[in-house]
C-alpha positions, -999 to 999 in steps of 0.1 A, spaced: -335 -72 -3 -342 -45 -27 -344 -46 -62 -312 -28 -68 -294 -57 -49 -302 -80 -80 -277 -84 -107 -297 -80 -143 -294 -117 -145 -307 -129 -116 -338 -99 -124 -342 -116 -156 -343 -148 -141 -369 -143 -114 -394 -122 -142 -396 -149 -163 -394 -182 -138 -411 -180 -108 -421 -147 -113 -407 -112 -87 -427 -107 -59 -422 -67 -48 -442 -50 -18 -456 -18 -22 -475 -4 -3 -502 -26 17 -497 -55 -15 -473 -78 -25 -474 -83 -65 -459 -116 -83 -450 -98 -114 -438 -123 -143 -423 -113 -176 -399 -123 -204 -402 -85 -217 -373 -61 -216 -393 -33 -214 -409 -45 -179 -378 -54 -167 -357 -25 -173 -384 -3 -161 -383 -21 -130 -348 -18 -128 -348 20 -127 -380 31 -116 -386 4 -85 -347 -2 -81 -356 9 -39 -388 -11 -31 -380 -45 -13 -387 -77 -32 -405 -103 -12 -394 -143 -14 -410 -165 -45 -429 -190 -17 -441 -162 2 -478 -145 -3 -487 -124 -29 -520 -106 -31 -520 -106 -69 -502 -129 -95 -500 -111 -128 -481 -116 -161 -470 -92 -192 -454 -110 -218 -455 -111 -254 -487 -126 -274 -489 -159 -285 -489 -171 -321 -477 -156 -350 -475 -122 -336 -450 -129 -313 -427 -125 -343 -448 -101 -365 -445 -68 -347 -446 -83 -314 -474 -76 -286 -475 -76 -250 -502 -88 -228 -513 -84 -195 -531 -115 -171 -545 -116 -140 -554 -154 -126 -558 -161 -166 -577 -131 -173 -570 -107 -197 -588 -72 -191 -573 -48 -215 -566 -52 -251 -530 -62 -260 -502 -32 -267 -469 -33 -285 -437 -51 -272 -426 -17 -259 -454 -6 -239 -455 -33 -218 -436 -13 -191 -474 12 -191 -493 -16 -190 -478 -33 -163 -485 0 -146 -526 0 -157 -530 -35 -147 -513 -33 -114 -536 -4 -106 -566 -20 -124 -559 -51 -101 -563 -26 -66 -592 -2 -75 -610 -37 -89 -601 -63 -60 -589 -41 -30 -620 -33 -13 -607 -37 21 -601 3 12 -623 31 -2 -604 38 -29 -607 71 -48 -591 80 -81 -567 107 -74 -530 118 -62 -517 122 -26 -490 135 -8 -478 142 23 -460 164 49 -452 166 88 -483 136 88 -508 154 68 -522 143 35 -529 163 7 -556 145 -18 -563 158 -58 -590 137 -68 -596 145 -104 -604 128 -136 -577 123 -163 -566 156 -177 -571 178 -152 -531 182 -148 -532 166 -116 -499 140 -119 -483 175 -131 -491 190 -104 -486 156 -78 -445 158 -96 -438 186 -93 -450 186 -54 -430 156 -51 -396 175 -60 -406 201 -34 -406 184 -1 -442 168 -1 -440 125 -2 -453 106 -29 -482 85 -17 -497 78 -48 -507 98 -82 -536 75 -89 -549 58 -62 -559 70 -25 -563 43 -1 -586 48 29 -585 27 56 -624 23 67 -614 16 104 -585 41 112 -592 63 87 -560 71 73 -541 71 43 -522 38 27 -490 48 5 -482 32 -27 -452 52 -35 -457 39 -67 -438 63 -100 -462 90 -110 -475 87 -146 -474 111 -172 -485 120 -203 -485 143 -235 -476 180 -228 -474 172 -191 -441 154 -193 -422 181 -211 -437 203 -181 -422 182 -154 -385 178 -172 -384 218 -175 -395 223 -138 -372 194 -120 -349 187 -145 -324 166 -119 -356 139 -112 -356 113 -136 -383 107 -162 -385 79 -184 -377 80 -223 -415 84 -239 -433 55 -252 -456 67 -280 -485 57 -293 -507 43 -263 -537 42 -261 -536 77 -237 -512 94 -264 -474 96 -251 -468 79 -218 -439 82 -197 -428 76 -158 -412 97 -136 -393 81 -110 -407 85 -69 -386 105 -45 -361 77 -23 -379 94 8 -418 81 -9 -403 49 -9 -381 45 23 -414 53 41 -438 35 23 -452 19 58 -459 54 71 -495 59 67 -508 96 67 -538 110 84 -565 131 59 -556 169 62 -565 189 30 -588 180 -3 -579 200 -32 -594 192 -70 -574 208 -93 -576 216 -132 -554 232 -155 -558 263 -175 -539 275 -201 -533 313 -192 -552 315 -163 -540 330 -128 -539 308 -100 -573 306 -82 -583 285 -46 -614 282 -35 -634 267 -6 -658 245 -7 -687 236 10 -686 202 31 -714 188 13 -703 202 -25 -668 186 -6 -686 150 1 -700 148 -32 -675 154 -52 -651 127 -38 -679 105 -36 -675 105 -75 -640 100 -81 -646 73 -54 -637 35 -77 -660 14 -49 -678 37 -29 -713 15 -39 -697 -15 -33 -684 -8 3 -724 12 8 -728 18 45 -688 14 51 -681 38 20 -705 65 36 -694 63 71 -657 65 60 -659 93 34 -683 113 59 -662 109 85 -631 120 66 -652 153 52 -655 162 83 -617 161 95 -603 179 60 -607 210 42 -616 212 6 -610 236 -24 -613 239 -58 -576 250 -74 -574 262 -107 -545 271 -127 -516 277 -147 -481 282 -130 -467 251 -113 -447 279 -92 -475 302 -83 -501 272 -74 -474 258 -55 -468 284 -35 -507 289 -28 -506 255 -16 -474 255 7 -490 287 20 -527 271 28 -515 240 45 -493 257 65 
């Protein structure tokens, strides 16, 4: 069963009671919330990804619902937990729909170390991945977006799970977040995808979500094998440029957008060497979704 199959009450219901358990990807989340902003985000943005029964296995239990005490009346706040933890501080009532999205991640690139797990997006297409590891800024879930509305799968626009014994690539499928200037960006460039209404005021600026391709979800069990490595960064005015690089400039680099490459030591190195030496790498810079686009259609075919 999807979550499109469930009437808004029975949604409702399962967020707040037992909590609703969705698969994506390798993990099954237990997601409970009295919020409306969580629920109706799930609603539009995961109405395709299968929900899992309430007594079956979850890999993480969280909760976002609104603070206790007097500020659940006085400009209410919501909260995230994990097993009675709470990581991050708490954010208004209405950006509880970002945070669910921060903690889910924050619970994989913290706990999931059956992967190497590198901060970045990836995509695929006819089997091949293409991986932007970059930090924050760098325009890459611009650039992840609008790849997504042209024929390349969503695997994920933060997280790039390596499987240390095959070697390929674990989708999340997950909705690719944006923020500030990039959302404008993408509702010029694909105006027919949907992007959610922004929240402002977060604590990174205006947030909003746009909503993954039917085809990244539908084949969220297809894993992808490594082909092509590309770091991009934005440049206001600048003309597309691609570069190669170097295996080892290649190596190091990933190695530090890597989230647990020192915790999985000999593993992490014999799984990111191994995948340096399968892919290509380049350095992409630029300021034309179209041009660099293009470039990038062009080089992996």
């Amino acid at each position: 069963m999807k979550i499109a199959d469930l009437p808004l009450t029975e949604l409702t219901r399962r967020l707040a009671v037992n909590g609703l358990r969705i698969k994506t990807g390798p993990f099954v989340f237990s997601i409970h919330s009295s919020l409306e902003a969580v629920r109706d985000g799930l609603a539009v943005l995961y109405d395709h990804f299968p929900t899992v029964a309430s007594d079956a296995f979850a890999d993480f239990h969280i909760s976002v619902d609104r603070a206790k005490g007097i500020r659940r009346w006085i400009r209410p706040q919501s909260v995230f937990e994990f097993d009675g933890e709470i990581p991050f501080k708490p954010l208004t009532a209405s950006q509880g729909f970002a945070l669910l999205e921060w903690g889910m991640n924050w619970c994989i690139y913290n706990h999931a170390h059956s992967f190497l797990i590198i901060h970045g997006a990836v995509l695929e297409r006819k089997g091949k991945a293409l991986l932007m590891p970059a930090p924050s800024g760098s325009g890459k879930s611009t650039l992840c977006g609008a790849l997504m509305t042209q024929g390349w799968r969503l695997l994920s626009d933060e997280l790039i799970l390596i499987n240390p014994i095959t070697g390929l690539i674990h989708p999340l499928g997950r909705p690719i977040s944006l923020k500030n200037h990039s959302i404008e960006v993408l509702k010029r460039f694909a105006p027919s995808h949907h992007i959610t209404a922004p929240v402002y005021d977060t604590a990174k600026g205006t947030v909003a979500h746009m909503k993954p391709s039917s085809q990244s979800v539908t084949c969220c069990n297809e894993l992808a094998v490594p082909g092509w490595v590309v770091f991009p960064q934005y440049s206001a005015g600048t003309q597309t440029q691609i570069l190669p690089l170097g295996k080892a400039d290649l190596c190091m680099r990933l190695i530090d957008n890597a989230f647990n490459y020192n915790i999985l030591r000999h593993e992490g190195f014999s799984t990111m060497t191994r995948m340096v030496s399968h892919t290509t790498g380049f350095s992409a810079t630029y300021s034309d979704l179209h041009d660099v686009i293009l470039q990038i259609n062009q080089l992996t075919d």
